[in-house]
N, C-alpha and C positions, 0 to 999 in steps of 0.2 A: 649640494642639496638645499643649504637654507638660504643661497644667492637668488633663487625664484621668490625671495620673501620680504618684505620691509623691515628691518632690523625692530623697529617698536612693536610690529604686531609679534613676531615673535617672544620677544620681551613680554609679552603680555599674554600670549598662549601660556608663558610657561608658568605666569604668576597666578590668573584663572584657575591653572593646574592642581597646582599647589595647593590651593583653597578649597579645592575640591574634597570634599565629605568619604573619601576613600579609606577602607578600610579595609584590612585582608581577614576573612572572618575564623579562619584557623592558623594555627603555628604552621602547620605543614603549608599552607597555600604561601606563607612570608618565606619560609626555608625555601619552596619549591623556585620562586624569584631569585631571590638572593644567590644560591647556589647555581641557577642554570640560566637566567635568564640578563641578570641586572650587568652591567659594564662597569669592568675593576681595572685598576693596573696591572701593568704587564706584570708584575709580582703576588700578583692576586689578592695585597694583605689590605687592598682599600675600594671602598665602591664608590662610584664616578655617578651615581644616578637611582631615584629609588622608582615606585613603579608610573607615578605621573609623572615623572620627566620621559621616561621609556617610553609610555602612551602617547604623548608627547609628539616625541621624536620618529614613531612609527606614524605617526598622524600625518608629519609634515613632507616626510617621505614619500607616503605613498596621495597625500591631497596634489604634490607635482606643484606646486604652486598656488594655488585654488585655495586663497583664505575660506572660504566659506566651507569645503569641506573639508579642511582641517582643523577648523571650530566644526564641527556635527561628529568628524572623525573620533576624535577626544573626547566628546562627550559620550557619544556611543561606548567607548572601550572603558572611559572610567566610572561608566554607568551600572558597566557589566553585561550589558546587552549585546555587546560584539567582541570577540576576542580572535586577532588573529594566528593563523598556524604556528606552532613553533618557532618554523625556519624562519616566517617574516616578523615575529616578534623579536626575536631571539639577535635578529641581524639589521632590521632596517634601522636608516640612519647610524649607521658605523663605517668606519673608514676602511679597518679590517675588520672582514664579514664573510660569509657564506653567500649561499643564495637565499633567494624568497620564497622558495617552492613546496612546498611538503613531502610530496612523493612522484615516483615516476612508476611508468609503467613500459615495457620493452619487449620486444620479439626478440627469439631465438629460433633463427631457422637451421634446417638440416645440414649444417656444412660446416668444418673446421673454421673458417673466416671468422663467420658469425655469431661460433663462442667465441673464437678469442675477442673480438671487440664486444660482446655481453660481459664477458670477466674485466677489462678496464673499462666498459662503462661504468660497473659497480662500483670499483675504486673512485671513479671520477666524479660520480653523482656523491657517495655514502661523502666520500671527502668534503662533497658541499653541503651538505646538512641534511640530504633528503634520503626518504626511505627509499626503495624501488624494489619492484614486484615484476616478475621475469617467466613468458608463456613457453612453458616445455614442450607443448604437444604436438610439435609438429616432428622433434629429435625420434629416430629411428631408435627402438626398442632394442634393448638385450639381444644379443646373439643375431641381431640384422645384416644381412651382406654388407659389404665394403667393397666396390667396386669388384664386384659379384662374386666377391669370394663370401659363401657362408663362415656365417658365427664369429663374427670381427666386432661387431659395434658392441660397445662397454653397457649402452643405454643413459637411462640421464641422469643417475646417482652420482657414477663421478663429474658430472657439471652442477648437478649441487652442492658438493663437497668443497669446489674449485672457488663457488659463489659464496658459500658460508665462509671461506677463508678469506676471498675479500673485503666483506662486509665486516669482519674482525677485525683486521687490518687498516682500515679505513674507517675514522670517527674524524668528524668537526674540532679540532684542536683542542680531544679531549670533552669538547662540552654538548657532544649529542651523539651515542653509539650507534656504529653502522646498524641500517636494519633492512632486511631483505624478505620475501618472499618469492614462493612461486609457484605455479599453476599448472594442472596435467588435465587432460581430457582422464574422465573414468574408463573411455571405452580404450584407452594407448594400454598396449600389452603390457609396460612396466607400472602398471597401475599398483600392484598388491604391491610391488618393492619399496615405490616411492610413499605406500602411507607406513609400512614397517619399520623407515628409517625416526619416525619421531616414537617407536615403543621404548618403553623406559629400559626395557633389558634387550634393545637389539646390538647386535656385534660394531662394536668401535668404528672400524672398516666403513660400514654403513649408515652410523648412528648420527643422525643430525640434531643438535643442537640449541640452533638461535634461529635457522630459517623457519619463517613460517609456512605453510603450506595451503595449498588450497585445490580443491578439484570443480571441474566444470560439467555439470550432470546434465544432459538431455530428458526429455519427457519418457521416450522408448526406454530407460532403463527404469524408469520408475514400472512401466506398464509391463515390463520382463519380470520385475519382482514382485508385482500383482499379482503377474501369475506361475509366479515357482517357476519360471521357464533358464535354460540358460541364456548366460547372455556372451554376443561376441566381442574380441579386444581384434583390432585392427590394425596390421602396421603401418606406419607412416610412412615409410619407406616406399611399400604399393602403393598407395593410395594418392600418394603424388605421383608420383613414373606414370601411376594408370590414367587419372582420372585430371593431371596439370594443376593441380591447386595445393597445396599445403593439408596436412590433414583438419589442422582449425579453421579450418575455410570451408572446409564442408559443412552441410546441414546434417551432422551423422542422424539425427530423427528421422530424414527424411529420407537418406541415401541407403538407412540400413537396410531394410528387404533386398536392393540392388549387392549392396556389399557382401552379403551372407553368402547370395548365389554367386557371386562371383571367383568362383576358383583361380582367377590369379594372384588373387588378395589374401594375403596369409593370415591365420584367424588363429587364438586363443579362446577357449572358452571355458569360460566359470562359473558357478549360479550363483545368480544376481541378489540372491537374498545373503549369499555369503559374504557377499561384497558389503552390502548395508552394515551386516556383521561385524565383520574388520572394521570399517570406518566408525562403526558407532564406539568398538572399544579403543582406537585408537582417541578420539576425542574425548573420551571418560581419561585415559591415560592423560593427554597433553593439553585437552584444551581443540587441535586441531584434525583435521581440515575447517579451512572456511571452503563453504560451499558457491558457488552459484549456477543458478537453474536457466542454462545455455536458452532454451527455446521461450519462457516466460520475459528474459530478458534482450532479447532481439525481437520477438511480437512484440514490445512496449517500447523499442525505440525508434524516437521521430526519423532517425536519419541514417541515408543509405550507407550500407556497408553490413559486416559483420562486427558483433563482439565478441571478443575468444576468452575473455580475461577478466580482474578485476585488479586491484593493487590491496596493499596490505589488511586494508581495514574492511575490504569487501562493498564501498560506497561508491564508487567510480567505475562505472560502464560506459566507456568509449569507442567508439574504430579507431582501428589499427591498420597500418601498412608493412607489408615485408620492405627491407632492405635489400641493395644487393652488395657484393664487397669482391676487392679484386684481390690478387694474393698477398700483396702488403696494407692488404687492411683498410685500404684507401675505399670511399665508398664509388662504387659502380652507378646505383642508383642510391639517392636518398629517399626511405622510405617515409612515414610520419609514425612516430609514436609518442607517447603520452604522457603531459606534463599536469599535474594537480593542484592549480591553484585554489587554494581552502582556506576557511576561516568560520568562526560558528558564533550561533546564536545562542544565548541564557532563553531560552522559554519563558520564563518565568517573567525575567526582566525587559524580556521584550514584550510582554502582554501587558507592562506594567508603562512601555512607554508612550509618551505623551503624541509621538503622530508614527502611528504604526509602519506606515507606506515609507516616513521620511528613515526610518530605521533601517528597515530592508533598503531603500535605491543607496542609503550611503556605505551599505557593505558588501552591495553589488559593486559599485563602483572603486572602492577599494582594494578587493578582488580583480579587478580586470586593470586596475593600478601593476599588481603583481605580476599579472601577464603581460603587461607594456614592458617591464624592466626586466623583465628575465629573459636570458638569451643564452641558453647553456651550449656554448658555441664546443665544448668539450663531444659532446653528443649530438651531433648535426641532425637527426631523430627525431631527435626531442624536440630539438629548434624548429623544425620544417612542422611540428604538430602541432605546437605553440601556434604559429605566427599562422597556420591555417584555419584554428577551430577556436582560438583563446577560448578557452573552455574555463569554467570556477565552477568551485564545489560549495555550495554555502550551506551548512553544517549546523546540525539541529543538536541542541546538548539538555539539559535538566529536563527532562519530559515528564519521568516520575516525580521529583521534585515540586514539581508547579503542580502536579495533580494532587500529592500529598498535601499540599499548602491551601489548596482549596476545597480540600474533604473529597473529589473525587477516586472512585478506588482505582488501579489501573487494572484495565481491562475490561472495565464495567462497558454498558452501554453509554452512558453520559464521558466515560473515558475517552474511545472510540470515537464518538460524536464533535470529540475536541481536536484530537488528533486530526481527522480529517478536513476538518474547516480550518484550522489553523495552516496545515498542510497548504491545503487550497489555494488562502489567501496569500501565503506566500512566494508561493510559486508563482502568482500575478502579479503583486508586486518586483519578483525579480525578472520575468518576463518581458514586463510593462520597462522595469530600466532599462534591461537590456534592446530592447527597440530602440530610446530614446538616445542609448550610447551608438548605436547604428546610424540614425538619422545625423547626429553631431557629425559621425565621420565619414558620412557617407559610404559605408565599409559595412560587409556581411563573411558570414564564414565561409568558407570553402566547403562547398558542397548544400548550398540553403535552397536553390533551388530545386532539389531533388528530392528534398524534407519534404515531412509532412507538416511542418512549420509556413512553408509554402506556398502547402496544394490548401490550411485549413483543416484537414483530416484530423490534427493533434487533437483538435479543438474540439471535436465534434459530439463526445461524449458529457461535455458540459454545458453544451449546448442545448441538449436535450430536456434537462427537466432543472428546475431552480434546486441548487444545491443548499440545504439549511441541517440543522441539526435533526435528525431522525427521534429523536426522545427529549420533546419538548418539558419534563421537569428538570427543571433547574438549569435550564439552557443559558439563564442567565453568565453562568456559572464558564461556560462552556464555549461561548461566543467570541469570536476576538472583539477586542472594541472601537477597531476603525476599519473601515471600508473593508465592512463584510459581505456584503452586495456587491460584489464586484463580476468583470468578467475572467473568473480563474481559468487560470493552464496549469499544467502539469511539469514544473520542473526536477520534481525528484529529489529536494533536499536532501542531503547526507545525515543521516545520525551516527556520527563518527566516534572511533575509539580510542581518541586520545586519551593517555591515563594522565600526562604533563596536562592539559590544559585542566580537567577534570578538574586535579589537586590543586592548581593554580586559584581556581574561581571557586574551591569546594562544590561540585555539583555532584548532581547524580550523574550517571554513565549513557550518554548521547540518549537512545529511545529504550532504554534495557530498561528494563524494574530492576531492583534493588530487594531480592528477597531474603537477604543474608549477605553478613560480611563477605565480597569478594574478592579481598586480597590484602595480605597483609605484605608491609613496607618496613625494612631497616635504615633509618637513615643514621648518614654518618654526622660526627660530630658539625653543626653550622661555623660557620665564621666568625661570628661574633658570641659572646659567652651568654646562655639563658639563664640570666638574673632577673628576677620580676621587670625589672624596673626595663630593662633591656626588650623585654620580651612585649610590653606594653609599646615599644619605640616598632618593633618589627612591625606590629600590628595597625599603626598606624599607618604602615606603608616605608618606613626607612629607619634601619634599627640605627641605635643610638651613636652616638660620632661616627658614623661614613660619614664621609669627604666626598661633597658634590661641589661641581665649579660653581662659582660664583657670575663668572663672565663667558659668555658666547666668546 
């Protein structure tokens, strides 16, 4: 990695570094390094580097050679203005390492093949450092034929059960635990099973744990519990045999009226406001489902295909492709599924930066750094989604934060007014990179032509009327301060849930307000011992005798 570099510049990145005005502004954010992030001996009892060397070193990684953006890289991260994922902080530039990834996202289609290679993908991603989030809805329901004998199929508990124990099973050598999620249509018959397995008193058997959860709601069920109506659960089993597509392939909004009448299609019904029910207690209970709203988020995306899915943190809407698998698991077809490359933005610190545009293209560009070098050849999948869509998640953090720091309340109208010009501007600036990284390689994603990116369509609603702050008091306030006047797109920024980066940087929680303590933390004893004097060394950025090399 630092053979792309002149041995003096480097020498001198790393002394810049060093001088740099870095401070970590709570104990927990110096613990949270130290403990998870900083590179020690294989012994663990000594640290090889404190957090501007790591900055540093992820700088020069992912700049590929490119003085220039590994001076803006470095400054950006030790600014506080960009910090990237986890996985690629946690790993870039290291010899043994993980991947750069954050999280993935995966099909499960209806056939034995295709869990068993979902249950070692798990193992084989979680073992790389990432999280991954796994679409159920297409698996045949409880008591489904099995090669047309009624009442054989288990349904998708025990493949959750199967996925919770790999994600246990499988952590980053100790230094990042598996984490997993996974996703069910509301209308799949095993809907009520799969939200009862996270109640705090349900039966062992069933009870899950550590998987997250998440359901995928269409418009029709909200307009079923409008109106007190019942509502249908669908199997997936029919609905492919009938109809050739998988059941998450369907528009169910649009196929229901069809599928109701259809008596070949075998139906469950519930009322739909009992279902809201369930799910709102179980969320009081756990925290979970995360939701997303199937027909708002396929109207709103530029590009063809469907989205069935999200991954852990509910910020990542992609298309997906089924696989196909032959009896040993070898792949028949390679399908494309979904890789997360992510890294986020301080709000606050990036409002505060000196050329706003040049913030964003160098953490656009860093980001699709990730996706040049990631190649999770484990998961051919993932690989085929990667190298067709390089997709990046570039990830919104202190929101409340920055609006508490400026006297605005959140939620106010002058809040609002921020949030969306900010939004805005940003998503043209990573827009605007992202063209200019297409031009350089003369290279487009797989499938750009059928966009709305394209045809101009994306565009068309900003087109329309000059976008400025609707509540001109105190707009001052409220305005970003470079190239506000732009021509904005809509990329969708992530306001992600990382709690590691959060306590990292001390922020507020990606776009959430902050209306009460949200969580409290035990941590274990640090590595080195908190004596003032110690503790004043962490804070600086590298507690007191670590051992950092002296020489490259």
């Amino acid at each position: 990695m630092l053979a792309g570099y002149d041995r003096g510049f480097v020498l001198a990145l790393f002394a810049h570094a060093r001088r740099a005005p870095f401070r970590f502004q709570t104990f927990l954010g110096a613990w949270k390094f130290y403990t998870s992030y900083a590179l020690k001996t294989f012994d663990g009892k000594h640290y090889l580097e404190d957090f501007a060397e790591r900055s540093v070193m992820v700088a020069l990684t992912l700049a590929r050679g490119d003085e220039q953006q590994a001076r803006q890289l470095t400054e950006e991260i030790l600014s506080g203005r960009f910090q990237p994922a986890t996985p690629t902080f946690l790993n870039a530039g290291k010899q043994q390492r993980g991947e750069l990834i954050s999280c993935f996202l995966l099909r499960i289609e209806d056939n034995m093949e295709s869990i068993g290679r979902a249950v070692n993908s798990a193992l084989q991603l979680s073992k790389r450092g990432g999280g991954v989030a796994f679409l159920l809805s297409n698996l045949r329901e409880a008591g489904a034929p099995i090669k047309r004998i009624e009442n054989q199929s288990s349904g998708v508990v025990p493949v959750m059960k199967m996925l919770e124990d790999a994600f246990s099973y499988a952590n980053q050598l100790g230094a990042r635990q598996g984490a997993g999620a996974v996703w069910l249509h509301v209308h799949h018959p095993d809907i009520l099973r799969f939200l009862d397995t996270r109640r705090e008193n349900a039966d062992e058997k069933i009870r899950i744990k550590t998987l997250s959860l998440g359901v995928v709601i269409p418009d029709i069920t909200f307009q079923l519990a409008k109106e007190d109506a019942q509502m249908a659960l669908f199997s997936p089993y029919d609905v492919e045999r009938l109809y050739g597509k998988p059941f998450a392939d369907c528009a169910i909004g649009d196929l229901y009226p069809q599928l109701v009448a259809d008596e070949r299609v075998r139906k469950r019904w519930i009322r739909a406001r009992d279902l809201f029910q369930r799910l709102a207690e179980i969320q009081f209970e756990s925290g979970y489902p995360y939701i997303m709203f199937e027909d708002t988020v396929n109207r709103a995306s530029p590009v063809a295909g469907r989205v069935t899915m999200s991954n852990l943190c509910s910020e990542i809407l992609q298309v997906s492709t089924p696989s196909a698998y032959n009896e040993d698991l070898s792949y028949a077809h390679i399908g494309e599924d979904i890789s997360c490359n992510l890294g986020s933005l301080n709000i606050a610190h990036t409002m505060d930066s000196p050329d706003f545009g040049r913030t964003i293209a160098t953490a656009v560009r860093a980001l699709t750094a990730v996706s040049d070098m990631s190649d999770i050849q484990s998961v051919p999948s993932v690989a085929a989604g990667n190298a067709a869509s390089h997709a990046i998640g570039l990830g919104q953090m202190n929101l409340h934060g920055y609006l508490a720091r400026e006297g605005i309340a959140y939620g106010s109208p002058e809040g609002l007014d921020f949030t969306n010009i900010y939004f805005y501007t940003v998503t043209w600036h990573a827009l605007h990179t992202s063209m200019q990284l297409a031009r350089e390689r003369g290279q487009r994603f797989a499938g750009f032509e059928q966009s709305r990116y394209a045809s101009g369509a994306y565009f068309d609603k900003y087109l329309q009327e000059e976008w400025q702050p609707k509540n001109r008091t105190g707009a001052h306030a409220v305005r970003p301060r470079r190239h506000l006047s732009a021509r904005p797109g809509k990329l969708a920024p992530a306001a992600r849930r990382c709690h590691a980066l959060w306590h990292l940087q001390s922020l507020s929680a990606g776009g959430a307000a902050h209306p009460a303590r949200s969580r409290t933390s035990t941590m274990p004893p640090p590595a080195f011992t908190r004596s003032s004097r110690r503790l004043r060394s962490a804070k600086r950025g590298k507690p007191d005798g670590c051992t950092t090399p002296r020489h490259l």
